[in-house]
N, C-alpha and C positions, 0 to 999 in steps of 0.2 A: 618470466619464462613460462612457458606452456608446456605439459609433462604429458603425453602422448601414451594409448596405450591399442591394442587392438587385440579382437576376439569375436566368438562365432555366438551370434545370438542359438542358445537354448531353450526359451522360454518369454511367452509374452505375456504379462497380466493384465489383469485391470489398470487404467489408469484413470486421468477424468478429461475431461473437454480440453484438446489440443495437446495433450498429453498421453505417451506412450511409455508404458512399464516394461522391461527387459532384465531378463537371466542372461550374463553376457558371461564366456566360458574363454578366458586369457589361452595362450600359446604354453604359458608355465603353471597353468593349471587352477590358476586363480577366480572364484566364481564373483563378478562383481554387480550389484544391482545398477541398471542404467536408466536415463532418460530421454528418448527424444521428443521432437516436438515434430510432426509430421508436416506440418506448415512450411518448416522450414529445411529440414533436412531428407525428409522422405519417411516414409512407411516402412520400415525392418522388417521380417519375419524370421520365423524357426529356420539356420542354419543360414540365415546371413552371414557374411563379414562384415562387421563396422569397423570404426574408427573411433577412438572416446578419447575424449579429452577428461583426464583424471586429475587436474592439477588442486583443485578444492580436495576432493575426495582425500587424494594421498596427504597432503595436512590436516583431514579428522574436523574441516569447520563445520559446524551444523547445520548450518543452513543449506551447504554444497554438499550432501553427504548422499550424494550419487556421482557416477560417473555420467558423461554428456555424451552423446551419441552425435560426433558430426558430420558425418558420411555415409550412405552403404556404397561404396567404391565400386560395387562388383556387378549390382544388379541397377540400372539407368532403370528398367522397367518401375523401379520403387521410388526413383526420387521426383519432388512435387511437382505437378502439372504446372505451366507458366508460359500466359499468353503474350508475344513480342510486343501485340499494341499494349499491354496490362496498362490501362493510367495511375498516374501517380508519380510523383520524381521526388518525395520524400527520402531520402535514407536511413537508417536507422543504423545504430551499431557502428556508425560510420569507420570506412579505414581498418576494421577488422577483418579478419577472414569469415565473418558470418555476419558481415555486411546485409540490410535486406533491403529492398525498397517497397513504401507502403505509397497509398494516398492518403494525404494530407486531409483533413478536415473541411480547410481552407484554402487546399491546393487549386489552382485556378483552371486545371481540368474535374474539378468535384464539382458537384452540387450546391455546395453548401457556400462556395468561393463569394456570391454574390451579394448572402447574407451575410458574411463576416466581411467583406471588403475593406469595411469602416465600424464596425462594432467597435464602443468605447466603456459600454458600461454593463453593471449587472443586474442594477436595479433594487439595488438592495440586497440581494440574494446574500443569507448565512452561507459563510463558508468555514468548514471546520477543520484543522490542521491538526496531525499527527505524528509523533516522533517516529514508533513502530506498527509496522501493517499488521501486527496482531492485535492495537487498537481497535481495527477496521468494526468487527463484526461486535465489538461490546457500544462501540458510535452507533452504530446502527440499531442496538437492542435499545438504548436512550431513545432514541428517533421514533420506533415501533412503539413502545412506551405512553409517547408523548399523541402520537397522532400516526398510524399507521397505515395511512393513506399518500403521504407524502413522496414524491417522486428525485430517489435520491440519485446523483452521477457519483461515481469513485473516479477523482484522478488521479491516477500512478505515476507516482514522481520516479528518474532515475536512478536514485541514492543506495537500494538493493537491486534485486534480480532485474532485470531488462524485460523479459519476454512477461506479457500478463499469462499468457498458460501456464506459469510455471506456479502462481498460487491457484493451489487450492482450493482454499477460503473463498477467493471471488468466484469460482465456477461451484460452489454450493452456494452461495450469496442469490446467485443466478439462480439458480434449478427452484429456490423458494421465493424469488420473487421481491426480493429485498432491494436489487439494484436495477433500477433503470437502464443505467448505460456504463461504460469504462468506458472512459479517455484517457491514454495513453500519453505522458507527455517528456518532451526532450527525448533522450534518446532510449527510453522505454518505447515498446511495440504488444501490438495484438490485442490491445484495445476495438472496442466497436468502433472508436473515433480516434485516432491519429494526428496531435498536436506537436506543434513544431516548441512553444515553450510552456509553461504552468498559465501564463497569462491567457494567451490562444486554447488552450487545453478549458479555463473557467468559463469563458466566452462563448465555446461550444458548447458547453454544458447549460449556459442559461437558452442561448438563442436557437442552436439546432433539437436538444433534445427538451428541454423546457423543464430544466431541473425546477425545482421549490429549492433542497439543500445540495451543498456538492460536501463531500469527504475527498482532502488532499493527503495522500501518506507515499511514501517511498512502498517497491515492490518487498516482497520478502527478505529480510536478510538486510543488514544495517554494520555499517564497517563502523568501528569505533578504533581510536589509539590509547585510549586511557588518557588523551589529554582535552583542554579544555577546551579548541578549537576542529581537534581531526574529528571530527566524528558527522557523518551521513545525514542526521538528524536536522544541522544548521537549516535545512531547504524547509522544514519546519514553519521557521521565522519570514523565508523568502518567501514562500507560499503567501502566509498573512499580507506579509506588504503589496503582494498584486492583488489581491483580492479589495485591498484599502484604494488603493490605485484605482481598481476598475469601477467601484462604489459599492462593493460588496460591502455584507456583515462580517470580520473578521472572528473567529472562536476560536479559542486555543483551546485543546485539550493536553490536559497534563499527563510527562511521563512521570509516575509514580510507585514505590515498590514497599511494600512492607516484607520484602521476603529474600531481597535482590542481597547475596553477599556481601559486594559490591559498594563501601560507604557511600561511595560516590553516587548511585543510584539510589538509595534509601532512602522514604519519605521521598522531598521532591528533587526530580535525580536534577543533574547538572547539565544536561544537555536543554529539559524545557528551561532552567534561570538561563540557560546562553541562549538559547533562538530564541524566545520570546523577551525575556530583558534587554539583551546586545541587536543581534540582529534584527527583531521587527522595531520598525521605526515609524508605527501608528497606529492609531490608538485599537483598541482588541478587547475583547471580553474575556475573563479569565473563569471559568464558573470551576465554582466549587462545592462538595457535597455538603448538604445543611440538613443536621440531623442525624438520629443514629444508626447505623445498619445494624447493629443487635452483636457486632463480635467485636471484642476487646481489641485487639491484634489490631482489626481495620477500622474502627474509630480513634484508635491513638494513634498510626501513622497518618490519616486524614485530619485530625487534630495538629501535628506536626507542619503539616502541608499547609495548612494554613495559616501560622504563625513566618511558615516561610515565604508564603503569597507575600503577606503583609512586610516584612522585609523587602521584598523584593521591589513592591511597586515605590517604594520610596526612591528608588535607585532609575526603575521604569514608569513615571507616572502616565503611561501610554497604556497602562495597562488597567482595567477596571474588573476588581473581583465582582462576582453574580453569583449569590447563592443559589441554589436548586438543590431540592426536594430530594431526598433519596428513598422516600416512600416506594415502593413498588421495582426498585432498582433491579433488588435482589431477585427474586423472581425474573425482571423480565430476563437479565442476565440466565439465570438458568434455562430459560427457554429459550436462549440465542439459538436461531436455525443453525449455526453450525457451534463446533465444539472451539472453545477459548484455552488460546495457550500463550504465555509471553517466556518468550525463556525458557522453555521448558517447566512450565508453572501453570498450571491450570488453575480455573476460578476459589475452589479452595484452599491453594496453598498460598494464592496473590488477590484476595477478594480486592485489596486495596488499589490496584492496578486497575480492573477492568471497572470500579465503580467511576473512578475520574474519568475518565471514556466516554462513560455510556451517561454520567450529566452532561458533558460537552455537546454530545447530540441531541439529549432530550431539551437543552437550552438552548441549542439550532433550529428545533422541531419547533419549539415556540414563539423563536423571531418569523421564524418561516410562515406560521400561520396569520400572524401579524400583521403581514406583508398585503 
């Protein structure tokens, strides 16, 4: 169910690229922060009426913890310009009431249709996979690390937030020049490029934008059940197999926590032994930190993690540990262009988190050079 609420904008703030910050002022008095995305719902101002969809908000989950602006009902003059020929007969969202249609990357009124018609392969291209999009930016400090000249694509898998405006992370990713391109894939949207599945989505990334590496992760925000199969992450392991499929380098990066309460996540969580043991079914690099980062805490959960690798590939021998260097990690990690948080855990209180990361990319940046 959908939990509806309505109120008169008071206040608009700062937001970032494709995103709009709102003081929204309820009928019972209640002040709630909002978000729309002007792309899609229209432009608000001081002393609108919107419409919000509260249903996140009112259960307190973090990731949803705004209310959603999906309408200004009142004023036609604010909602978004849209041309009848627009091309494109992608959908996105499909079957919702915020249904959108984009073009397609590959859609056969694009550009790009001609050159993907019959695309099969990637040439080798490293491809790096990720449980959570707060991986993203410590994959990329490996990467930078390693050779920061490298032309890297993000593709946004389905499994969190839908809309790309809605991180953050990738519109400062952007503003420093870290990312190439975002493609959008399945029924995520607002990507530079618009793919109909993860496979189509790698494909544009080597042949339309001319990646070196791509980074595969779900948008913000990762549903989990507490059990061994419900959880977002699986797309993880799916990612890998098309990428093995296409003739890509397959890299896992690992989800890892020294600080997650969590047993289940602790050292190396349960979700990378399910997507990468269960789910990927060919063969994958596993890289792991080799050497000390200097803190007790995050050499004995990486110490841990490794003992668990090693368990693990007996059960997956598809999978090949690769040691890499964690010389210069820490550093570059601190100088990530944007700010690192998993969990509400930033680089101090989870060094052990963003270090598996950011080897995964830096041993990306490596095949990548290779190439």
């Amino acid at each position: 169910m959908i939990r509806w609420r309505e109120g008169v904008v008071r206040a608009t703030g700062p937001g970032w690229s494709g995103v709009l910050l709102l003081d929204v002022q309820t009928p019972d008095g209640d002040s709630l922060r909002a978000l729309a995305y002007p792309d899609v719902v229209g432009t608000p101002r001081t002393g609108d009426r919107v419409l919000l969809n509260t249903t996140a908000l009112d259960r307190s989950l973090g990731t949803g913890g705004l209310a959603l602006v999906v309408a200004v009902p009142d004023r036609p003059q604010a909602w978004p310009a849209r041309e009848v020929e627009e091309p494109g007969h992608l959908v996105k969202a499909r079957y919702t009431p915020l249904q959108t249609m984009v073009l397609g990357v590959d859609d056969p009124e694009g550009r790009h249709h001609g050159r993907l018609a019959d695309a099969d392969d990637l040439g080798g291209m490293p491809v790096v996979a990720a449980d959570l999009h707060s991986a993203l930016p410590a994959v990329l400090a490996g990467v930078v690390l390693e050779d920061a000249d490298l032309r890297v694509v993000y593709v946004m898998t389905d499994g969190g937030a839908l809309p790309a405006a809605y991180s953050r992370t990738v519109a400062l990713l952007r503003e420093h020049g870290r990312l190439e391109a975002v493609v959008t894939a399945g029924q995520a949207y607002g990507g530079d490029l618009e793919a109909v599945t993860v496979h189509s989505a790698l494909l544009a990334a080597h042949h339309v934008v001319g990646a070196d590496l791509v980074v595969v992760a779900q948008g913000p925000g990762n549903l989990g059940t507490g059990t061994r199969w419900g959880f977002s992450g699986v797309s993880a392991g799916e990612a890998l197999n098309a990428a093995a499929v296409l003739g890509g380098r397959p890299v896992a990066s690992l989800r890892v926590s020294e600080a997650d309460p969590r047993t289940r996540h602790r050292g190396l969580s349960h979700h990378s032994a399910t997507a990468y043991g269960r789910v990927l079914a060919h063969p994958a690099e596993v890289p792991l930190p080799s050497g000390a980062t200097g803190r007790r805490s995050t050499d004995d959960c990486l110490a841990d993690v490794r003992t668990a690798v090693d368990g693990l590939v007996r059960t997956a021998p598809h999978l090949r540990p690769v040691d890499v260097p964690v010389d210069g990690v820490l550093d570059a990690l601190t100088g990530s262009a944007v700010p690192l948080s998993t969990m509400g855990r930033g680089l101090q209180e989870d060094t052990a988190s963003f270090v598996a990361a950011a080897v995964a990319g830096r041993r990306a940046a490596t095949l990548a050079a290779a190439r």
